[in-house]
Every structure is written in structure tokens, then in C-alpha cells.
C-alpha positions in Angstrom: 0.0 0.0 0.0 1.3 3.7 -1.0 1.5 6.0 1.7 -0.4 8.9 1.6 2.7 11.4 0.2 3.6 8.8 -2.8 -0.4 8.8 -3.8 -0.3 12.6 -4.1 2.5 12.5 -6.4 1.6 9.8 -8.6 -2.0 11.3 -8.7 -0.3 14.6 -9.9 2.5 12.8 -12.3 -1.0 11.7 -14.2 -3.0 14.6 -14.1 0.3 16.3 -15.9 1.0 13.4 -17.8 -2.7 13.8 -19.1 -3.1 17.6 -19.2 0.0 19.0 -19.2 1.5 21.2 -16.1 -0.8 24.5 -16.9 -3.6 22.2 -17.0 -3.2 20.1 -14.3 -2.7 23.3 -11.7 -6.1 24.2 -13.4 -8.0 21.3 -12.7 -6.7 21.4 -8.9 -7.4 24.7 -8.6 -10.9 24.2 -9.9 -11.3 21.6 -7.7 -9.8 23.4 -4.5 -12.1 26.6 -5.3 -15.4 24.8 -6.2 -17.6 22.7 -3.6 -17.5 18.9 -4.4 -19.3 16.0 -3.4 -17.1 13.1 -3.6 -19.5 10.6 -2.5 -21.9 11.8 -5.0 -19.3 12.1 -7.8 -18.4 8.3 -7.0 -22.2 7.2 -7.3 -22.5 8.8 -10.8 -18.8 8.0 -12.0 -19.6 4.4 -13.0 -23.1 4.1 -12.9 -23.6 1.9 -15.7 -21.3 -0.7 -14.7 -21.6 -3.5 -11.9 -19.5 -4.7 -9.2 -18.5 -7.6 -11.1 -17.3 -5.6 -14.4 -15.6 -2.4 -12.2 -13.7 -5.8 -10.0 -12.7 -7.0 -13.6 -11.8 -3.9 -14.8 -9.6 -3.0 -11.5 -7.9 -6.5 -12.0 -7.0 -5.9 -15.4 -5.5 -1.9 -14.6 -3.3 -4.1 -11.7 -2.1 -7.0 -13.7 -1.0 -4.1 -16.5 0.4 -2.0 -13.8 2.3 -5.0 -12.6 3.8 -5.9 -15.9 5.2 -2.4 -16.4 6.8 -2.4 -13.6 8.5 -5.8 -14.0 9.5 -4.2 -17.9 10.7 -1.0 -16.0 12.5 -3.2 -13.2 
């Protein structure tokens, strides 16, 4: 499990990976500056998938995540 300080970074390495630095202090600051309901952005995020295809997917995003780093190490 990654402690609280390497999730940060790795959640920020992807938002710039995906949007690019100037983007990705956007999208924080948007976030930061607008009220937010995580619990109901969860509910609607994957609404029309079940437990059993959002556990598949997850397993699938691990075993890939896996590989790269055994490619990488």
C-alpha cells in the first residue's frame, strides 16, 4: 500500500502526464475553489457498470500495472 505522500505524487505525475503542467494546476485549482461532493461524484462516475465488471476492470488496470513495472525493473 502507498503511503499517503507517494499517492499525491503519482495522482499529480498523471494529471500532468494527461493535461499538461498548466492544465493540471487548473484542474486542482478548480477543484480546490469549487464545492464537491465526492461521495456523490463516485455514485454517478460508473453508474452503468456493476460490481463484477468495475472488479474485472480494476484486475485488469493491476495485472497491467504489474507488468510495467516488471518491464521497467
Amino acid at each position: 500500500m502507498s503511503t499517503d505522500t507517494e499517492v499525491r505524487v503519482r495522482g499529480f505525475n498523471a494529471l500532468v502526464e494527461a493535461l499538461g503542467p498548466v492544465e493540471a494546476e487548473r484542474f486542482i485549482a478548480l477543484l480546490l475553489r469549487e464545492p464537491f461532493d465526492y461521495t456523490q461524484w463516485q455514485r454517478s462516475l460508473w453508474a452503468e457498470q456493476g460490481v463484477h465488471e468495475l472488479s474485472q476492470a480494476a484486475m485488469a488496470l493491476r495485472a497491467s500495472s504489474s507488468e510495467d513495472m516488471e518491464e521497467e525493473g
